[in-house]
C-alpha positions in Angstrom: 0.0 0.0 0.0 1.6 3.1 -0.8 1.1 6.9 0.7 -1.1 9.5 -0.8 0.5 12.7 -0.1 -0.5 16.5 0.2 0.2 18.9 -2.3 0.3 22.9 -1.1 -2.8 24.1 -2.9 -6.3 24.9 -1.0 -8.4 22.7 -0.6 -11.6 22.6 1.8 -10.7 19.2 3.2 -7.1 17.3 2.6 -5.8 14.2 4.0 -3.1 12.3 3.9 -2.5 8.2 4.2 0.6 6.7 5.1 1.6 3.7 4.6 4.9 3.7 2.9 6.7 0.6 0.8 10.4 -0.2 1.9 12.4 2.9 1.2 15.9 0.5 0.4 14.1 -1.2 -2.4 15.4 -0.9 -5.6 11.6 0.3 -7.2 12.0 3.2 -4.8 15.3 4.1 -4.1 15.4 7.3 -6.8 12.0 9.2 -4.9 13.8 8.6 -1.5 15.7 12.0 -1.7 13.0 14.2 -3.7 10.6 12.7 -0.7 12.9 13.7 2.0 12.9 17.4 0.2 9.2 17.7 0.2 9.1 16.9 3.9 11.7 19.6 4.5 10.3 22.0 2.6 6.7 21.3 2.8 5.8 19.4 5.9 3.0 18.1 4.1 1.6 16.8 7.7 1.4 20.2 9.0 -1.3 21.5 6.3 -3.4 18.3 6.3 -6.8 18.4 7.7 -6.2 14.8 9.3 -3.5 12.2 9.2 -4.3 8.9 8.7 -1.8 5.9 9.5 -2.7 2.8 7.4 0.6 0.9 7.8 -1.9 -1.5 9.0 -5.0 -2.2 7.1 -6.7 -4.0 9.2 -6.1 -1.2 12.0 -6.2 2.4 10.4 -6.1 5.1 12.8 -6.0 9.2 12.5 -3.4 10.9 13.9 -4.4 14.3 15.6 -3.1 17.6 14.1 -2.6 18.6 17.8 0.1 16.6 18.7 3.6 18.9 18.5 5.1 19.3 15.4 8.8 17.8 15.6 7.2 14.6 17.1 4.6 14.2 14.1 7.8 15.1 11.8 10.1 12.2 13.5 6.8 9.8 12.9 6.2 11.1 9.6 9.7 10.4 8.1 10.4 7.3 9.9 7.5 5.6 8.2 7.0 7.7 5.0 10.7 8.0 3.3 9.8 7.1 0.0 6.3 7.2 0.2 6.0 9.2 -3.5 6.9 5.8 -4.8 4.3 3.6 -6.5 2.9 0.9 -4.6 5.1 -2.4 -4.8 3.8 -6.0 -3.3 5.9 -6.9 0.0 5.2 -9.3 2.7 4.4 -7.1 5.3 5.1 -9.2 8.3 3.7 -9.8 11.5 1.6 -7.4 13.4 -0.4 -6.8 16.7 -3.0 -3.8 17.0 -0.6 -2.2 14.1 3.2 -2.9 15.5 5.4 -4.7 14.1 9.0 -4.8 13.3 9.4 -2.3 11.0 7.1 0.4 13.3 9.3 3.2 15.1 9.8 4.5 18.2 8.7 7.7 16.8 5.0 6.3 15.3 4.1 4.8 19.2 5.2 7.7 21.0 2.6 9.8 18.4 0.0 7.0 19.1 0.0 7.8 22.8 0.9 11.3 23.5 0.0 11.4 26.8 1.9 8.1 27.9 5.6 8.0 29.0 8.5 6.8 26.4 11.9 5.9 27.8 13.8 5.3 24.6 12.0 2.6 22.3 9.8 1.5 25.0 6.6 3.2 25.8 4.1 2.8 28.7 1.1 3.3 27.3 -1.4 4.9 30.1 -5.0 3.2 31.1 -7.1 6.1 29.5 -5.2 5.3 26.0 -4.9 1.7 26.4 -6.7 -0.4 24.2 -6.6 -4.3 22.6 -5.8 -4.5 26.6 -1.9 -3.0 25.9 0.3 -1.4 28.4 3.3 -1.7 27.1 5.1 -1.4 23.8 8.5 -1.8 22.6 9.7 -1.7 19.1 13.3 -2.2 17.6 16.1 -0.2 18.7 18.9 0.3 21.1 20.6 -2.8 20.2 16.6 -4.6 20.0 15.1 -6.1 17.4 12.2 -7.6 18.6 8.5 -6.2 19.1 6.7 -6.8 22.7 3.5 -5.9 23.9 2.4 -5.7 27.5 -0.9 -6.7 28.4 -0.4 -6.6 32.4 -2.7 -3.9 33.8 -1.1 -1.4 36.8 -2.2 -2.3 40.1 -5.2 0.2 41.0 -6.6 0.8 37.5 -9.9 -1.0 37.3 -10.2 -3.5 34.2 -13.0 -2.0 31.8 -14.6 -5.4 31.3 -14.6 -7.0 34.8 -11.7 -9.4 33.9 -8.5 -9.3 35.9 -4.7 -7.6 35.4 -4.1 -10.3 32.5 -7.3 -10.6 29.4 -7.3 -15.0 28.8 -5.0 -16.0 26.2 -7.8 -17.4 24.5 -9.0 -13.9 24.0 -6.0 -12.6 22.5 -5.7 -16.3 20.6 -8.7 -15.2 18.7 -8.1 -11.9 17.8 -4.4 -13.1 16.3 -6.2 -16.0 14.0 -8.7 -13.7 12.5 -5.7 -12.5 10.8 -3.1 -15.1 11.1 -5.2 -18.2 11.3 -4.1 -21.1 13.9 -0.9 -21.1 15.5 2.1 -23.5 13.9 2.6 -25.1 17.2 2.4 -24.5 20.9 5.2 -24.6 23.3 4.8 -26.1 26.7 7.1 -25.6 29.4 7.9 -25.0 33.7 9.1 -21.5 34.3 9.5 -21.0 37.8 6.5 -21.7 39.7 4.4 -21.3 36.4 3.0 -23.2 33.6 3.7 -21.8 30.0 2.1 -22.6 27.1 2.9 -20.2 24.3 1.3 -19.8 20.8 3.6 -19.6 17.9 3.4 -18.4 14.5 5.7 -18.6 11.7 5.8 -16.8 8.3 8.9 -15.6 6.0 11.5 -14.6 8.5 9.4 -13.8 11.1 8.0 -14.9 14.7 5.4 -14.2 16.4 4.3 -15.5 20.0 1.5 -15.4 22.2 3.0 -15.6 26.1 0.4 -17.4 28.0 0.6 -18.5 31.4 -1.5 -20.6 34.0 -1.6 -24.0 35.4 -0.7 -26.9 34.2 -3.6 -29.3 32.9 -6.2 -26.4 33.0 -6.1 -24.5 29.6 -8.9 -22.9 30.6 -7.0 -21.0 33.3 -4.4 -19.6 30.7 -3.7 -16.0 30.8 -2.1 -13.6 27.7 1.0 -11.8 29.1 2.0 -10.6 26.4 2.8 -10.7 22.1 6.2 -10.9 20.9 8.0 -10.5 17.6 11.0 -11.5 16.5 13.2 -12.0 13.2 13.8 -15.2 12.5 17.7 -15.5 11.3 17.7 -18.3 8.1 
């Protein structure tokens, strides 16, 4: 999916939707310097009635104009170098509620303005959690996986009666609307715990559902967690 960008000319409504194709490939290497230009010059983001991030399809969201500018300039060029380029096909790897591997520090931080980052982590607070997260962390400082949080902060009351973890059962069938049925599951002691994580495999990439309970009762399984990882062939 490529991005539709802003030109400066008046308009009553414009809008802009990003979704940018890899900037290193060789269709799109010659519009990665004329891009970066506009962006200098223009700040096409700036003069847009809305911003719309569609990196995900299945999870679009608008990005408000409100939000300071440098921060909606790091998100915009970390996921729309190259973005003038036509659309090319690409496997577009794993993703959970619109993270994956190729997301930025920059994009999460602009997701949640009103949580706390500390480098490529951010805690995302209870007013702006949602698909039960409270935590994400995308590549960077040495890191190349993706993990999201689901544990809720002691003190904040769950929105739907459940407790500080949603059942991994929940989160199981959210991932296979998209994904379909995990490869395999992986059973194992960890500490006093039982663990019985959901994997799924595609390309070069992992991704795992962390659930945790006790042993012999799946029922009582609990989601900590998603993680995504590279898979090194």
């Amino acid at each position: 999916m490529g991005s539709l960008g802003v030109l400066r000319v008046e308009w009553d409504h414009n809008h802009r939707l990003d979704g940018a194709p890899e900037p290193e490939a060789a269709a799109t290497r010659r519009y990665r310097d004329g891009q970066c230009l506009y962006f200098e010059e223009c700040a096409p983001w700036e003069h847009a009635s809305i911003v719309i991030d569609n990196h995900d399809l299945d999870r679009p969201f608008v990005v408000e104009r409100a939000r300071p500018a440098a921060r909606l300039a790091a998100w915009a060029l970390a996921l729309l170098v190259g973005a003038a380029a036509p659309a090319i096909a690409q496997d577009p790897g794993f993703s959970f509620a619109g993270f994956g591997l190729k997301t930025a520090a920059a994009a999460v931080a602009a997701r949640y303005p009103r949580s706390t980052r500390v480098g490529n982590h951010v805690y995302v607070r209870p007013e702006e959690s949602h698909d039960h997260i409270y935590g994400v962390e995308v590549p960077g400082d040495g890191s190349r996986r993706v993990r999201i949080t689901f544990e809720r902060p002691a003190g904040v009351p769950s929105p739907d009666g459940s407790g500080r973890y949603p059942t991994c059962a929940q989160v199981q069938r959210t991932i296979e609307r998209t994904y379909g049925l995990p490869a395999s599951i992986m059973e194992f002691s960890e500490e006093a715990s039982w663990r019985a994580d959901r994997l799924w495999q595609h390309g070069t990439e992992e991704l795992r559902l962390l659930c945790f309970g006790t042993r012999g009762r799946p029922a009582s399984l609990l989601a900590e967690g998603v993680l995504i990882t590279p898979v090194d062939r």
